[in-house]
C-alpha positions as CSV (number, residue, x, y, z in Angstrom):
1,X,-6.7,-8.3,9.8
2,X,-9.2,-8.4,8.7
3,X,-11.2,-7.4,11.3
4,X,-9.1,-7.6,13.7
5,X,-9.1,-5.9,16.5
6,X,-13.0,-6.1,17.5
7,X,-13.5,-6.8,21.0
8,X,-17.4,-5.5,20.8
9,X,-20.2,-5.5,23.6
10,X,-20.3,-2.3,26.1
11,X,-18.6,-4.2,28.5
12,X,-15.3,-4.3,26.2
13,X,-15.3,-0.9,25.3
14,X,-15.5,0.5,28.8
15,X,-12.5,-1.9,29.5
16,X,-10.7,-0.7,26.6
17,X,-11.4,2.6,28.5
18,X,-8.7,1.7,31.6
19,X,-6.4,0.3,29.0
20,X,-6.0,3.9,27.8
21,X,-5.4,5.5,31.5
22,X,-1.0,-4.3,17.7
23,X,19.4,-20.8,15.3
24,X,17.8,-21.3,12.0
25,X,14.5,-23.9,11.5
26,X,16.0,-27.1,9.0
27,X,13.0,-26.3,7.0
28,X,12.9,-22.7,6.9
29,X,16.1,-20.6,8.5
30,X,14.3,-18.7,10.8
31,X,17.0,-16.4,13.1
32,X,16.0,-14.6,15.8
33,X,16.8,-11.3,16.3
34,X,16.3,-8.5,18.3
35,X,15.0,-5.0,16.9
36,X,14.1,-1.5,18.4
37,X,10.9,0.1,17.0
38,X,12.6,2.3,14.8
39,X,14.0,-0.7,12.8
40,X,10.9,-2.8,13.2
41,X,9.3,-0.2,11.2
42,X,11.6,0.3,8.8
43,X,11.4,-3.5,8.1
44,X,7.6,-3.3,8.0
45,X,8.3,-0.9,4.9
46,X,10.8,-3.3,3.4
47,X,8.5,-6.5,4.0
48,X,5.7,-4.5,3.0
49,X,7.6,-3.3,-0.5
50,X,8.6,-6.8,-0.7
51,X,4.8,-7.7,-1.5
52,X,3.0,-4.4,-2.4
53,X,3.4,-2.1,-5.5
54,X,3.4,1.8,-4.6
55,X,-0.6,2.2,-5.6
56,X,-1.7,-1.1,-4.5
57,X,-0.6,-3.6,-2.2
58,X,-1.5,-6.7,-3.1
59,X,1.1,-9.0,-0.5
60,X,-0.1,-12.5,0.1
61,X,0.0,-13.1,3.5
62,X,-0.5,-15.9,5.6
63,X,-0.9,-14.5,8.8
64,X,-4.3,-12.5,10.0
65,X,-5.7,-9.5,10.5
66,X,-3.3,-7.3,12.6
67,X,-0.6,-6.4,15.0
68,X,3.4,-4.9,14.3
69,X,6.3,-3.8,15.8
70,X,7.9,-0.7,14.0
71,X,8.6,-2.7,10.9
72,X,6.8,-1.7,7.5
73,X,5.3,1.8,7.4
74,X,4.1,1.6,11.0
75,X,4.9,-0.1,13.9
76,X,4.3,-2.7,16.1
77,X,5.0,-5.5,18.4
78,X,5.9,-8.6,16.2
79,X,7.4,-7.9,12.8
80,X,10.2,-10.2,10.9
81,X,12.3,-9.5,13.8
82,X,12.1,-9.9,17.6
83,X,11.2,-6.4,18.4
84,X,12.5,-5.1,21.5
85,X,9.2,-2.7,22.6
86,X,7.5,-3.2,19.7
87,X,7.2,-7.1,18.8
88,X,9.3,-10.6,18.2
89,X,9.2,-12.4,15.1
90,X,11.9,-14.6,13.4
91,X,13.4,-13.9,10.2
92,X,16.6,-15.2,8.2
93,X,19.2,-12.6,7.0
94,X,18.5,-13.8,3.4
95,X,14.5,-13.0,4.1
96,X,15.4,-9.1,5.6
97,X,18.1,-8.6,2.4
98,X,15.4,-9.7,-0.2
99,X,12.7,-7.5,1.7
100,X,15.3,-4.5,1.9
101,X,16.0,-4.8,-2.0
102,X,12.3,-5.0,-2.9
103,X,11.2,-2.1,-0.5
104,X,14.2,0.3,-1.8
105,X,12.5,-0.8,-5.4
106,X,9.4,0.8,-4.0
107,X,10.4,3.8,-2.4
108,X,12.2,4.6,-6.0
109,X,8.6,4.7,-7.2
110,X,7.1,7.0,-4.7
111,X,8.6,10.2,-5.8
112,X,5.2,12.1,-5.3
113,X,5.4,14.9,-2.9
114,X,2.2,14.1,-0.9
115,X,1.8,18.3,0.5
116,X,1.0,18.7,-3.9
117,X,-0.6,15.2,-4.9
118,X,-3.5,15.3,-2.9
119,X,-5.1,18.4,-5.2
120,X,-8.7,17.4,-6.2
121,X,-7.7,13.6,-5.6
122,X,-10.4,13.4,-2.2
123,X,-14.0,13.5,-1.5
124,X,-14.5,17.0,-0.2
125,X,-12.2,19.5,-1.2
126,X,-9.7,20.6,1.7
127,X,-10.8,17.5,3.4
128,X,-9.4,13.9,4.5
129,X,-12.0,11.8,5.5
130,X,-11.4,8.5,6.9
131,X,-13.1,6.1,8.6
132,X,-12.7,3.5,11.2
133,X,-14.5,0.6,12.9
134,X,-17.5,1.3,15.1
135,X,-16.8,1.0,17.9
136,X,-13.3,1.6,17.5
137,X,-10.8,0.4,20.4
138,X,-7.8,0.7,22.2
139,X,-4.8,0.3,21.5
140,X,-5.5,1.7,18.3
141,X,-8.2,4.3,19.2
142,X,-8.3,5.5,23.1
143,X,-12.0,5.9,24.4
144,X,-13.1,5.0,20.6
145,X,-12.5,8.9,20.2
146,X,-10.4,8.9,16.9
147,X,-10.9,12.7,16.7
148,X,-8.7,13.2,20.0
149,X,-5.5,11.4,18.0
150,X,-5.2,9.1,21.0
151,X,-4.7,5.7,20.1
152,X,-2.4,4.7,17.3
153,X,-4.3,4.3,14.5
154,X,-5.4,7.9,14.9
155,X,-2.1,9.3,15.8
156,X,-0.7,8.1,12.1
157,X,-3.9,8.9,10.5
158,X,-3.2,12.5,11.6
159,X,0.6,12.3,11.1
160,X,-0.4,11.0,7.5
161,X,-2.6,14.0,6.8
162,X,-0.3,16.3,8.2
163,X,2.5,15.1,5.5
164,X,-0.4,16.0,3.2
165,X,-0.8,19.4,4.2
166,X,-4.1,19.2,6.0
167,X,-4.6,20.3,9.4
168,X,-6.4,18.2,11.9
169,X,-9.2,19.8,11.8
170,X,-9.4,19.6,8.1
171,X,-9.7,15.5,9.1
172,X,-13.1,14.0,9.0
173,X,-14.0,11.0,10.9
174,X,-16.6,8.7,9.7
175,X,-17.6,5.1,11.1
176,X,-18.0,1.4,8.7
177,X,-18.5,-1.9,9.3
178,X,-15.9,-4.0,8.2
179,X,-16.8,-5.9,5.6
180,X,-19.0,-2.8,4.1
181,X,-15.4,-1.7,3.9
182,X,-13.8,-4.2,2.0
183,X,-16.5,-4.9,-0.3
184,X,-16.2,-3.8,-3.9
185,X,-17.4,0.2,-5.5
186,X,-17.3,3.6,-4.6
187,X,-16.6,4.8,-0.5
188,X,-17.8,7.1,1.8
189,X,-14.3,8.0,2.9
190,X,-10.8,8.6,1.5
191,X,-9.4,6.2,3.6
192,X,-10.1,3.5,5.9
193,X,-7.9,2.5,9.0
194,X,-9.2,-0.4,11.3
195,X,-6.5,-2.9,11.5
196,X,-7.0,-4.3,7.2
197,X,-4.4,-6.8,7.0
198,X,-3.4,-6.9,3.0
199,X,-4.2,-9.9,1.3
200,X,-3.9,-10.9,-2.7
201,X,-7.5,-11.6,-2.4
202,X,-8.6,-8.4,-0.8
203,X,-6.7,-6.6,-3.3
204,X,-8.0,-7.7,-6.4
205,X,-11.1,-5.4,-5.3
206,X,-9.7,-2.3,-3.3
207,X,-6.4,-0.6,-3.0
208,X,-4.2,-0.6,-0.1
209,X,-1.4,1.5,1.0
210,X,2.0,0.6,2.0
211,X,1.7,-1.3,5.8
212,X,1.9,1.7,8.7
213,X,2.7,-2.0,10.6
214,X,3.8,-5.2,10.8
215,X,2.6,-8.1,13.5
216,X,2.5,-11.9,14.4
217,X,-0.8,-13.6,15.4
218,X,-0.9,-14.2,18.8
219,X,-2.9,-16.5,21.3
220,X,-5.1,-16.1,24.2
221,X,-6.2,-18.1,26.5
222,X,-7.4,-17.7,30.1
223,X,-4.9,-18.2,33.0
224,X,-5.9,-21.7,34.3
225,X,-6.4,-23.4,30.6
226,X,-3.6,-26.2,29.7
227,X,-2.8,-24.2,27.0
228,X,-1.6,-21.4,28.9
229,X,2.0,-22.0,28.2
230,X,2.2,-23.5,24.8
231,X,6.1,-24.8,24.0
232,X,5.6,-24.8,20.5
233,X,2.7,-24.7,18.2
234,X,2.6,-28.9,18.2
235,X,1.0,-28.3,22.0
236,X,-2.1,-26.5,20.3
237,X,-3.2,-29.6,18.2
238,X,-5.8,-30.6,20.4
239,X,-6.8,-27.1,21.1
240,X,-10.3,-26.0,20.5
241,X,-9.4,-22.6,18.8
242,X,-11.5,-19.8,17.5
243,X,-10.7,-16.6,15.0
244,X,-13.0,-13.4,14.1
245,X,-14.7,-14.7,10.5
246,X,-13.0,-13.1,7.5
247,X,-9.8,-12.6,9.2
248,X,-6.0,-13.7,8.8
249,X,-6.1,-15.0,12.0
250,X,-8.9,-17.5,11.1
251,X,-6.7,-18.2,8.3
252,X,-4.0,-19.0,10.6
253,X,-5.6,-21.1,12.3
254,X,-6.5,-23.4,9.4
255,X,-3.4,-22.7,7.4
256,X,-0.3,-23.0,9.9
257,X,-1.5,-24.4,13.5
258,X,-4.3,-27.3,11.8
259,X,-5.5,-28.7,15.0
260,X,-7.5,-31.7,14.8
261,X,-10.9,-29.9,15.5
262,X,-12.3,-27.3,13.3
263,X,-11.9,-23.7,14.5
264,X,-15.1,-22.1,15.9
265,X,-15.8,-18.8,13.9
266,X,-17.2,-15.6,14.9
267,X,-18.8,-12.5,13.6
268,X,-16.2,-10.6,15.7
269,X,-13.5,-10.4,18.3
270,X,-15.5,-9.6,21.2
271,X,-17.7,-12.7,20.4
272,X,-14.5,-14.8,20.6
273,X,-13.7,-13.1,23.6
274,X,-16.6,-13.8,25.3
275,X,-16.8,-17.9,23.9
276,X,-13.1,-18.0,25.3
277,X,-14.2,-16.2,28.8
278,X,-16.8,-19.3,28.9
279,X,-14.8,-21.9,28.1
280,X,-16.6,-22.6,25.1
281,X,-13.2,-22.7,23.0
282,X,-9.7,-23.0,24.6
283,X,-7.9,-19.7,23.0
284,X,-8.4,-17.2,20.7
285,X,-6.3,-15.9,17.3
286,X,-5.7,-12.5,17.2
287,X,-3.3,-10.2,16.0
288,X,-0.3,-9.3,18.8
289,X,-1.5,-5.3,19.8
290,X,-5.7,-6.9,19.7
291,X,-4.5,-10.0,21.7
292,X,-3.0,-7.4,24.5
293,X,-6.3,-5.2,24.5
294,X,-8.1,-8.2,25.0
295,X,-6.1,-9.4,28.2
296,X,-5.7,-5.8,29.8
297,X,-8.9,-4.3,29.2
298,X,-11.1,-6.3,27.3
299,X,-13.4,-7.5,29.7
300,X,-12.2,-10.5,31.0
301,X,-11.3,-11.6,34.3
302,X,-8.3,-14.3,33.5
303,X,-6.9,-13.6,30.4
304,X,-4.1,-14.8,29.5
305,X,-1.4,-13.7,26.5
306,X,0.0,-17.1,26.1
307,X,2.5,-15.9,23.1
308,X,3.2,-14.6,19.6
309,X,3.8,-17.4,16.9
310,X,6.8,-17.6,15.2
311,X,7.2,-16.0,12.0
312,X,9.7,-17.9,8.8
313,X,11.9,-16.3,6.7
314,X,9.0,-17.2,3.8
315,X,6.1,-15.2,5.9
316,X,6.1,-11.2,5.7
317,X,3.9,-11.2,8.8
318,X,0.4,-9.3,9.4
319,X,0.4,-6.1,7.2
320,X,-1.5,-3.3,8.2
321,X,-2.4,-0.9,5.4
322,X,-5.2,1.8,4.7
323,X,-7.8,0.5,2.4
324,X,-8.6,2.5,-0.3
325,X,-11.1,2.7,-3.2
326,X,-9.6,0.5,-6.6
327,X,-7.5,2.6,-8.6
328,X,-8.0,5.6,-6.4
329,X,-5.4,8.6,-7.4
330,X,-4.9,9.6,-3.7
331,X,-3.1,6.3,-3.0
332,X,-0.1,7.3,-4.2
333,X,-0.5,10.4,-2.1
334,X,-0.8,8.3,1.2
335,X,2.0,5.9,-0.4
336,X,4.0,9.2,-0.2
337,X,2.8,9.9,3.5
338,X,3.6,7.1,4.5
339,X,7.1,6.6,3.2
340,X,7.8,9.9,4.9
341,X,7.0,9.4,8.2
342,X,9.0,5.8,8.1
343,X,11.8,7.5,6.6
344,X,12.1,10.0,9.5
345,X,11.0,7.5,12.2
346,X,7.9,8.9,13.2
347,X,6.2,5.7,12.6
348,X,8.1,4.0,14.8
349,X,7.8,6.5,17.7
350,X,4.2,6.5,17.3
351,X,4.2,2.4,17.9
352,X,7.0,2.7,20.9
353,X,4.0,4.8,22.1
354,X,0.6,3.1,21.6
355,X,2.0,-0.8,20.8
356,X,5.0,-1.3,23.1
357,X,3.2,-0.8,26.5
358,X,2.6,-4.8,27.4
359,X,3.9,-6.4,24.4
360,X,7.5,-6.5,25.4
361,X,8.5,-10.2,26.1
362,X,5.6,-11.6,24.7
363,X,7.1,-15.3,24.7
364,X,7.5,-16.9,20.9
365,X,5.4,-19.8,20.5
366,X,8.0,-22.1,18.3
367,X,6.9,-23.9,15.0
368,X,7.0,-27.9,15.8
């Protein structure tokens, strides 16, 4: 994603404020099903594996920058499954078997102990230092305040450093821009964790980690549009739509939905946002968790989460990974991390806790 969960201007950010008080198809069998977090994550990891090696993740995805239902390593609202509090997506029982193969493949290969890998492997010695957007916001970070672990990208971030013996105050916080982030070279941090959805392309120049989640695009609109209750993804074909430049989601949009009009690009969410509040496009594509910050919180006054698109058996969904420096030795480390905190559901609790609040029953927007 990608940069996907930017709703900018001060106006957003104070909103994201009160938002703390992402049958089978006859062309692709796509079944749906209903998961609890728990398994959403777990299915994260095994779509995740699926398309990622243990030190770099390099799954093509066709969806955009982020959301999830407890599926991969994380935990979110849409994943290959309907996800009770976390998301809904479709997937066949062939897709999940495949993806459960390929991720028990993976584990096999993360055999590191991550409290004794991380040894001389980070910037500063005795420290974890990871970055995040700037601002950062809610869901994933309350009051863009990564430092309080409120929020759940900074909940795992600690739980992940934890697993790598560091305490939290051994965890330094540091602030990029996205694409500074994804660009090739050396980084200022260890790790970075705003919402990078893993694609083939981005991976050929940095390293990510296995997904911490797994989510379905999404589309907003605002209450009185007439696209406010889309029955399938045929009603959107007309639709002026607009998408975050860079992202999956803008991807999406010319990939899977192809309306007849050229999507509007953005330099960021909160742009979108704002176009969409003026009816200067007719919805926005955002990951599932960024789609519900938007609505409750994000500064507009009709929003409108008209639904999460339907996922196939041949898409793994919106992967959300930490990006990390090409060929960096501490990936395996955070691989390790990860692995353990899907393994004994604490990924999963953590997106019950930050994701699930308003994303339950998000309608499915059919393929057709």
């Amino acid at each position: 994603m990608r940069r996907s969960a930017r709703l900018g201007t001060v106006m957003f950010i104070a909103a994201a404020t009160l938002l703390a008080a992402c049958g089978s198809d006859t062309k692709d069998a796509a079944v749906p099903t209903t998961t609890d977090p728990a398994a959403t994550v777990a299915g994260s990891a095994a779509s995740s594996a699926a398309t990622t090696t243990a030190a770099t993740t390099t799954a093509a995805t066709t969806s955009t920058p982020t959301t999830s239902a407890p599926t991969a390593a994380g935990a979110t609202k849409a994943t290959a499954t309907t996800a009770a509090p976390a998301t809904a997506a479709l997937t066949s029982a062939a897709a999940t078997t495949t993806a459960t193969t390929a991720a028990t493949t993976t584990a096999a290969k993360i055999a590191v102990n991550p409290a004794t890998c991380v040894a001389g492997k980070t910037l500063t010695a005795g420290k974890f230092t990871v970055a995040t957007g700037n601002p950062a916001y809610s869901p994933y970070v309350i009051d863009d305040k990564p430092e309080s672990g409120k929020g759940f990208e900074s909940a795992v971030t600690y739980a992940v450093a934890a697993k790598m013996g560091f305490k939290n105050a051994d965890v330094v916080w540091v602030r990029t821009g996205f694409d500074e982030a994804i660009a090739p070279g050396p980084k200022s941090f260890d790790a970075n964790i705003q919402q990078f959805s893993v694609t083939a392309d981005r991976a050929k120049v940095v390293d990510f980690s296995l997904p911490y989640y797994t989510t379905n695009q999404a589309l907003v609109t605002t209450k009185t549009s007439k696209f406010a209750k889309p029955k399938s993804m045929a009603d959107l074909k007309t639709a002026k739509l607009g998408a975050a430049t860079g992202t999956t989601s803008l991807t999406f949009i010319t990939g899977v939905i192809k309306p007849t009009s050229a999507p509007q690009v953005f330099d960021d969410n909160a742009g979108a946002a704002q176009a969409l509040q003026n009816n200067q496009i007719d919805g926005l594509i955002v990951d599932l968790p960024t789609a519900y910050g938007i609505v409750n919180g994000g500064g507009m006054t009709d929003g409108n989460l008209a639904g999460q698109f339907q996922r196939l058996s041949t898409e793994p969904g919106d992967q959300l990974a930490y990006l990390i420096t090409k060929g960096s030795p501490l990936t395996e480390c955070i691989n390790g991390a990860l692995k353990q905190l899907t393994d004994d559901g604490t990924l999963a609790k953590l997106a019950t806790t930050w994701l699930a609040q308003g994303t339950d029953g998000v309608p499915i927007v059919p393929r057709g």
